[in-house]
Backbone as numpy.savetxt, mean C-alpha at the origin, in Angstrom:
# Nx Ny Nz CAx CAy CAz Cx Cy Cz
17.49 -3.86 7.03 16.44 -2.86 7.11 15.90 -2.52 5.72
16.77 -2.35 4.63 16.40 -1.91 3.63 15.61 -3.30 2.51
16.13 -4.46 2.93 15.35 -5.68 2.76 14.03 -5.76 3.40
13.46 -5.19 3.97 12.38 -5.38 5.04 11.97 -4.27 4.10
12.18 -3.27 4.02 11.36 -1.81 3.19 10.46 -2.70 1.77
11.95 -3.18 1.10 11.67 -3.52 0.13 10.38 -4.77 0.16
10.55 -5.32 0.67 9.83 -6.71 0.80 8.30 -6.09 1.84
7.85 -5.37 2.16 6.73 -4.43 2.44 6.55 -3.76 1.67
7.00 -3.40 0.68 6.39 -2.71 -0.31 5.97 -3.82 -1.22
6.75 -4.67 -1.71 6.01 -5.30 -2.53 4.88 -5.82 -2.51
4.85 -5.94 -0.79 2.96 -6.74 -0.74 2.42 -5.55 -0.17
2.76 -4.44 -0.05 1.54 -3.44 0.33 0.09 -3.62 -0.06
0.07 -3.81 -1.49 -1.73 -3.54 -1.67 -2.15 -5.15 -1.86
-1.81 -6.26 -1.71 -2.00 -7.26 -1.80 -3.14 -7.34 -0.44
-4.49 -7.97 -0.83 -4.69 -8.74 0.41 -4.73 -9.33 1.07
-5.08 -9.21 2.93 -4.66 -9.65 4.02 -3.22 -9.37 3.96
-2.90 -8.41 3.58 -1.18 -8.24 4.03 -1.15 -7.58 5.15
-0.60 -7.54 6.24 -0.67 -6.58 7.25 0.59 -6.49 8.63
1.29 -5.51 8.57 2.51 -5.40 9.35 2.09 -5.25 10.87
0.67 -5.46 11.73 0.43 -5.74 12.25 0.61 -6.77 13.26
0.44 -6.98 14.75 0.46 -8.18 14.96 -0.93 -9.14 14.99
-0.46 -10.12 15.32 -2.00 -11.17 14.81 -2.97 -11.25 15.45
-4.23 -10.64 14.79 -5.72 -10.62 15.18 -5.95 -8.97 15.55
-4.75 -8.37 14.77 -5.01 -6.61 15.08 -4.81 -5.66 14.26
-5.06 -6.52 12.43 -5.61 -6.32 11.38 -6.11 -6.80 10.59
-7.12 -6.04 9.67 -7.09 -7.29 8.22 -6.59 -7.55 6.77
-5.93 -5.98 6.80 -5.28 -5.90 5.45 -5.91 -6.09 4.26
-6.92 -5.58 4.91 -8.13 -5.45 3.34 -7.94 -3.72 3.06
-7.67 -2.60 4.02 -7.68 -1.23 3.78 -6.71 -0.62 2.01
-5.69 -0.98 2.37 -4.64 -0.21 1.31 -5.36 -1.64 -0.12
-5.33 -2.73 0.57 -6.10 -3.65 -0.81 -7.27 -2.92 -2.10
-8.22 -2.58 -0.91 -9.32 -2.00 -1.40 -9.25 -0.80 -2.19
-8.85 0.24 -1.17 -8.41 1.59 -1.98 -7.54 1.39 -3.43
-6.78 0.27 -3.25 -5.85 0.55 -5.03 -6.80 -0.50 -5.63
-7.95 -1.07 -5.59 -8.28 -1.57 -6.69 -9.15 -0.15 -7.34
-9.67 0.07 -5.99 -11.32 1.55 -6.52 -10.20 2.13 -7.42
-9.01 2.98 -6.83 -8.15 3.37 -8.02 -7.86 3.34 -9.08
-7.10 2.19 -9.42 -6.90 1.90 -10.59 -7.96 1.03 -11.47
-8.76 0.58 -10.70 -9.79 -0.67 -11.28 -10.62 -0.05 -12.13
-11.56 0.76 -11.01 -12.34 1.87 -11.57 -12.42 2.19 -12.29
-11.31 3.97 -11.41 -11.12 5.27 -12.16 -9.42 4.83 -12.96
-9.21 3.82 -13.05 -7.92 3.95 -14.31 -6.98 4.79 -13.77
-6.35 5.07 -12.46 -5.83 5.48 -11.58 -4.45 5.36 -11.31
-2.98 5.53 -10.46 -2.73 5.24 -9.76 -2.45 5.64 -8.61
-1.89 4.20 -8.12 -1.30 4.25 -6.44 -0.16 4.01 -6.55
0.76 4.94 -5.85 2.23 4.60 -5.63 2.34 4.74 -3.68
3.27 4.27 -3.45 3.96 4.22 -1.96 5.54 5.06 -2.12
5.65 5.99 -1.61 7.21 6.41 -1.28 7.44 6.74 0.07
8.29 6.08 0.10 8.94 6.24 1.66 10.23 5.93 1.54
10.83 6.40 2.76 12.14 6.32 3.18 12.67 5.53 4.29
13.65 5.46 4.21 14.47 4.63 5.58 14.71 5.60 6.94
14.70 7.00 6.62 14.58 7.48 7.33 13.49 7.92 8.24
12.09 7.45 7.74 10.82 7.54 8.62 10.10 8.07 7.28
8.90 7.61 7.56 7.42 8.43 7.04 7.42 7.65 5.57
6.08 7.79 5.34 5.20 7.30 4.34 3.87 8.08 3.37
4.74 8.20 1.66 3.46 8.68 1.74 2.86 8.25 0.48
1.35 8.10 0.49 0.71 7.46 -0.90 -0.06 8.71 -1.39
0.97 8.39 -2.87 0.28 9.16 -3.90 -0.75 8.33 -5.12
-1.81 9.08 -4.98 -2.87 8.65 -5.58 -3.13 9.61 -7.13
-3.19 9.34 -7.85 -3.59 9.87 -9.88 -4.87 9.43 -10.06
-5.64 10.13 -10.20 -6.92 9.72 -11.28 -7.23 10.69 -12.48
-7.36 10.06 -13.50 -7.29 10.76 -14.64 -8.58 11.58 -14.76
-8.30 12.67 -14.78 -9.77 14.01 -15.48 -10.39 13.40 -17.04
């Protein structure tokens, strides 16, 4: 389980990644949002979650 966390996080913002089954995403969403982020506005995106449930993305953009 905790191999599976890990190994979804690493391709989270990668695109076409998608924990979906097939033909019922595109995994362009979380792609897109962390480039505007960091690309952009010089930003970041982090993912924290737990094994125990829930997910949450924290987003930084610098003032």
């Amino acid at each position: 389980m905790l191999t599976d966390l890990i190994s979804v996080r690493a391709k989270l913002f990668t695109a076409f990644f998608t924990t979906k089954a097939a033909g019922k995403g595109t995994g362009w969403g979380l792609s897109i949002g962390y480039q505007i982020v960091t690309q952009k506005y010089w930003g970041t995106w982090k993912c924290l979650s737990s094994l125990e449930g829930g997910t949450e993305l924290a987003i930084g953009i610098p003032i």
